[in-house]
N, C-alpha and C positions, 0 to 999 in steps of 0.2 A: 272074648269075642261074642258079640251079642248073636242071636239064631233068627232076627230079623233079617232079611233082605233088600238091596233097591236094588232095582233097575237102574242104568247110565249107561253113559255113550260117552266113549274118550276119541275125542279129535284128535291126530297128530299129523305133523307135517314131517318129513324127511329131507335133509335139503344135504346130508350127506351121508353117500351111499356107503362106507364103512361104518356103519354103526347097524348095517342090516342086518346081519347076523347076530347080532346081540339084541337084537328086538325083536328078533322072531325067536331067539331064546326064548325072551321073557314071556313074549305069546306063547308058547310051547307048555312054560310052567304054570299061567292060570288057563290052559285050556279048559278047567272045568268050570270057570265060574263063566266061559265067553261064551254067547248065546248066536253071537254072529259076527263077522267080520268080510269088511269091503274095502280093495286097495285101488287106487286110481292115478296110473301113472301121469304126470306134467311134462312131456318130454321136454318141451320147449322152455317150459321155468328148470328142470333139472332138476322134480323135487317129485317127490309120491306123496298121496295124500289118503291115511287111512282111516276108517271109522272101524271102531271096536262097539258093540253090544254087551253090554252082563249082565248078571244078575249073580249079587253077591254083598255080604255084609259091607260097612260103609268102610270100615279098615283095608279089607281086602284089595277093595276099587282104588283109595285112596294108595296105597302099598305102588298097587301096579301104575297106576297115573305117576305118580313120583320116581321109579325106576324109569319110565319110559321118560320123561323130561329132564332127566339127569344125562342120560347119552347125547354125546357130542351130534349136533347140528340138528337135535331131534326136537321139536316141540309139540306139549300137549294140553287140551285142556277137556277137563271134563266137565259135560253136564247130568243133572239128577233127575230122576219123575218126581212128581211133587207125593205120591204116595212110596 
């Protein structure tokens, strides 16, 4: 694990709500690399839309991006700072 850090931001969409629990698991377990986090319910599409902040090796980010797009009806994608 390299002792570099970047900063990213992972988009996710929610468009079904049993899989919340399991996503707020996995935000539970990198709480220390989150820097911030903002949820924005859609009532009307039926879907939440969250933005994750971190700061953390590129495995780490990459680890949690991939968990979180692996749950059912969950989509994400991340982007990086160019430093």
């Amino acid at each position: 694990m390299s002792s570099e850090t970047r900063t990213a931001l992972i988009g996710i969409i929610v468009e079904n709500e049993n899989s919340v629990e399991e996503l707020n698991r996995l935000l539970h377990e990198y709480r220390r690399h989150i820097i911030g986090r903002m949820g924005v319910p859609h009532p009307s599409k039926g879907i939440s839309i969250i933005s994750i902040a971190l700061d953390s090796d590129q495995d780490t980010i990459s680890a949690l991006s991939g968990k979180l797009g692996a749950l059912e009806g969950v989509s994400s994608k991340t982007i990086y700072s160019k430093n």
